[in-house]
Backbone as a chain_set.jsonl record, in Angstrom:
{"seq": "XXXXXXXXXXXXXXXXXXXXXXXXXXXXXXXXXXXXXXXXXXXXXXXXXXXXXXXXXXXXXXXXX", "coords": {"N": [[-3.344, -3.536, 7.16], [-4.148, -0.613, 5.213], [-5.65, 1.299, 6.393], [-4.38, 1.016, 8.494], [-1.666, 1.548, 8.338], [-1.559, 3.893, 7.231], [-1.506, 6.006, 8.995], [0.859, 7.118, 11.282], [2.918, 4.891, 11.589], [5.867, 3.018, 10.53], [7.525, 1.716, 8.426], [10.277, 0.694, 7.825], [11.851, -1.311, 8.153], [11.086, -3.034, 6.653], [11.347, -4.274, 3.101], [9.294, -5.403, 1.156], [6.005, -5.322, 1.075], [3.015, -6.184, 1.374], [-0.46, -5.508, 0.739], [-3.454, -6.265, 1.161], [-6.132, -5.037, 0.932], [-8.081, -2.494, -0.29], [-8.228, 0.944, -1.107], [-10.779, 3.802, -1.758], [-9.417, 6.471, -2.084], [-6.839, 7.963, -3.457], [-4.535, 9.09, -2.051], [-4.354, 8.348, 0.635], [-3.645, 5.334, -0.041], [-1.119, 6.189, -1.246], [0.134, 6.907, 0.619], [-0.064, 5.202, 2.324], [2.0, 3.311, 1.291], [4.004, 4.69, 1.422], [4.916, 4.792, 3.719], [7.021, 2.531, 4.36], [9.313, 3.822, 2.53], [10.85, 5.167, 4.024], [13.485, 7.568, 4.828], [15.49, 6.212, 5.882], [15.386, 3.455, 5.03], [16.86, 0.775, 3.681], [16.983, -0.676, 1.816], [15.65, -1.686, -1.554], [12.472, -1.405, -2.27], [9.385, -3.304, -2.594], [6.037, -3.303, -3.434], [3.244, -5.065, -3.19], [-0.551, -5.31, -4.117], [-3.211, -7.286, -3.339], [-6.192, -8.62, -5.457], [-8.907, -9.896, -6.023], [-10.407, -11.673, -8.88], [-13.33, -9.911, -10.697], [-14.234, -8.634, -8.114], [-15.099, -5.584, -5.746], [-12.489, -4.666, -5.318], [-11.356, -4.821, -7.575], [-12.088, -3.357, -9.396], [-11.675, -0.933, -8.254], [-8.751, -0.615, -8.204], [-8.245, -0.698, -11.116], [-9.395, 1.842, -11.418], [-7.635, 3.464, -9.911], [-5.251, 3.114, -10.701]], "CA": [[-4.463, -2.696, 6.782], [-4.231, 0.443, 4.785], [-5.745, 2.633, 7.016], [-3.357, 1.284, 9.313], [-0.267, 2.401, 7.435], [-1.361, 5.449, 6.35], [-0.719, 6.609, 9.846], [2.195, 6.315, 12.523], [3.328, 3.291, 11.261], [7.022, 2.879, 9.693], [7.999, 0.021, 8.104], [11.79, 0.568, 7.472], [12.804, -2.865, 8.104], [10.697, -4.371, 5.1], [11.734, -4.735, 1.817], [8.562, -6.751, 0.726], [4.675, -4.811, 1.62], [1.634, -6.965, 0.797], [-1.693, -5.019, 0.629], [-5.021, -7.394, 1.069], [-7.549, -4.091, 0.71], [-7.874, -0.723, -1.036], [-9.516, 2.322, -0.208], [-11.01, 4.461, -2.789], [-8.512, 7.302, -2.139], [-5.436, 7.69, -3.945], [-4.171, 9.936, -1.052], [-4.359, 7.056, 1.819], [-3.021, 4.889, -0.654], [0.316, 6.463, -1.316], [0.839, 7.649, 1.996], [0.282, 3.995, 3.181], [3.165, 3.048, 0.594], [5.048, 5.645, 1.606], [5.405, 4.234, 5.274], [7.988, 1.75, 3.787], [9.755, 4.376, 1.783], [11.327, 5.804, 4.865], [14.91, 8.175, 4.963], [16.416, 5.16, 6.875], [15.538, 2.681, 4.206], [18.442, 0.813, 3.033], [16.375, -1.808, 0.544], [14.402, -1.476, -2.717], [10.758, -1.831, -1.477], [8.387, -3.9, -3.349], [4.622, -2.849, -2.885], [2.34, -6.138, -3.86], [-1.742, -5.2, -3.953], [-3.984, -8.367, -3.841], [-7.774, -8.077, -5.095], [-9.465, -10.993, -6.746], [-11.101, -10.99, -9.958], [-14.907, -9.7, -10.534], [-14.607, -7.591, -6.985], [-15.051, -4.257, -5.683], [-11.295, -4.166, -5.467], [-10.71, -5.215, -8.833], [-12.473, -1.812, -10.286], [-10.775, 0.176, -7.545], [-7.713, -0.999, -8.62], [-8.689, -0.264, -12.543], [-9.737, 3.854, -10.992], [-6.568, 4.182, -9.394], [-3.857, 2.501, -11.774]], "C": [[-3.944, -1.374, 6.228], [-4.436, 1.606, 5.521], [-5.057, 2.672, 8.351], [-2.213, 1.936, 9.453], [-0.162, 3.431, 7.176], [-1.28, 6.64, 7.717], [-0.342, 6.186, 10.905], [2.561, 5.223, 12.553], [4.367, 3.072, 10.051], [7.138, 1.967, 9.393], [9.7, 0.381, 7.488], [12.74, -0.611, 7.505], [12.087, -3.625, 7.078], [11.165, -3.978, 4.163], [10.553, -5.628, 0.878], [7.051, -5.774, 1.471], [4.006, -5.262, 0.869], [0.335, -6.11, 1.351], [-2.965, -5.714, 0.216], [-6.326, -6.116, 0.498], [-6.957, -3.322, -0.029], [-9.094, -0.083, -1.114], [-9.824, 3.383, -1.771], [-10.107, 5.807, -3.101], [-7.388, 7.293, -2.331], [-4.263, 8.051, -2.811], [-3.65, 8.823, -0.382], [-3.447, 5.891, 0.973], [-1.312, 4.619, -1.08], [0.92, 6.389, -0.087], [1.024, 5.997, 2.704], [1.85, 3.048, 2.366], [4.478, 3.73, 1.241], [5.88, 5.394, 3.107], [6.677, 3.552, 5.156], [9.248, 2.566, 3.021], [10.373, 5.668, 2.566], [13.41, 6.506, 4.724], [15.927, 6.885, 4.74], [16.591, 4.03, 6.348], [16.412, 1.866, 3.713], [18.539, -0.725, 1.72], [15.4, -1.755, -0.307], [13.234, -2.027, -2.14], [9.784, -2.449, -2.641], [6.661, -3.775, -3.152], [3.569, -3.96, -3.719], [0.497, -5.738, -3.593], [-2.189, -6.719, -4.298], [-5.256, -8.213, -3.843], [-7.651, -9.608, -6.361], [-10.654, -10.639, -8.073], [-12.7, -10.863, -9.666], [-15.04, -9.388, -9.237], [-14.511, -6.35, -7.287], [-13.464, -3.886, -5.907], [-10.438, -4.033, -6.625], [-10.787, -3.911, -9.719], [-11.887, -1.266, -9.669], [-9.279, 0.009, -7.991], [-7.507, -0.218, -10.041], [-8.779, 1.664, -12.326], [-8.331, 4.328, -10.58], [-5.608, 4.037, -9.672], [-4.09, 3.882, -13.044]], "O": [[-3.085, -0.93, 6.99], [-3.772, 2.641, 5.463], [-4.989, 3.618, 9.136], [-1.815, 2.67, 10.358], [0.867, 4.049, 6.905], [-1.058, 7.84, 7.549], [-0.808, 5.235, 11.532], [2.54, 4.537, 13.574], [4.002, 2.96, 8.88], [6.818, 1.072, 10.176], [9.875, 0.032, 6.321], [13.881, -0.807, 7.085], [12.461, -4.734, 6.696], [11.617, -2.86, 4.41], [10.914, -6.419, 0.007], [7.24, -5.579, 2.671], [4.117, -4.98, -0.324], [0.209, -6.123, 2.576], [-3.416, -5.703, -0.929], [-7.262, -6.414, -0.244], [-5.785, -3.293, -0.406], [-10.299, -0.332, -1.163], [-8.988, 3.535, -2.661], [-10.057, 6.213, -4.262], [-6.665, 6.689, -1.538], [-3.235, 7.383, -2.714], [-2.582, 8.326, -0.741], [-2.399, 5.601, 1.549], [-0.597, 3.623, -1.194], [2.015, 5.898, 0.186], [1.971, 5.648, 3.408], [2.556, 2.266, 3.002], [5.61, 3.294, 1.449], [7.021, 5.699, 3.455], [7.549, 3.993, 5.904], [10.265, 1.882, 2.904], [10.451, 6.808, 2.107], [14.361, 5.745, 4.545], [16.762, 6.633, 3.872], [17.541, 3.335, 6.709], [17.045, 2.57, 2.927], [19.412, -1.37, 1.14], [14.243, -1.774, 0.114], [13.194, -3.116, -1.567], [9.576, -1.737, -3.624], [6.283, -4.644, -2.367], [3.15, -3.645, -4.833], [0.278, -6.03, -2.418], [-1.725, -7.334, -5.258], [-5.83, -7.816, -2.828], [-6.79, -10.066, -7.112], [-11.449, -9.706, -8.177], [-13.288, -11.447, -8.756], [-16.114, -9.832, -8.831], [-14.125, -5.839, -8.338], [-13.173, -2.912, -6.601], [-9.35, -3.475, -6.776], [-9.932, -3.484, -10.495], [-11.071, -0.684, -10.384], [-8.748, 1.119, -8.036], [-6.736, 0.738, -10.128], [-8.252, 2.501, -13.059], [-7.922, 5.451, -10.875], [-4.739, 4.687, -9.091], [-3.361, 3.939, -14.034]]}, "num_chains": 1, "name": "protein.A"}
């Protein structure tokens, strides 16, 4: 979840973050990216969003690209 990530929640051992939702805020957004994108890091991070066509997520996607 997104608004899981976007606080107290490191991910330094992935290499690989799949995103099912998205939130209308670019803010929450990054910051939930950013969890992965830790000091301690020691592997290119890949950030995958999935939204299906003709949804809400599909325009949110379109607003925030």
């Amino acid at each position: 979840s997104i608004t899981a990530c976007s606080q107290g929640l490191t991910l330094t051992a992935a290499s690989t973050v799949v995103f099912a939702e998205l939130t209308w805020t670019p803010s929450i957004m990054s910051q939930a990216e950013d969890r992965a994108h830790r000091i301690s890091q020691q592997n290119c991070v890949n950030v995958y969003y999935l939204y299906g066509p003709d949804t809400v997520d599909e325009m949110i996607f379109r607003m925030l690209n």
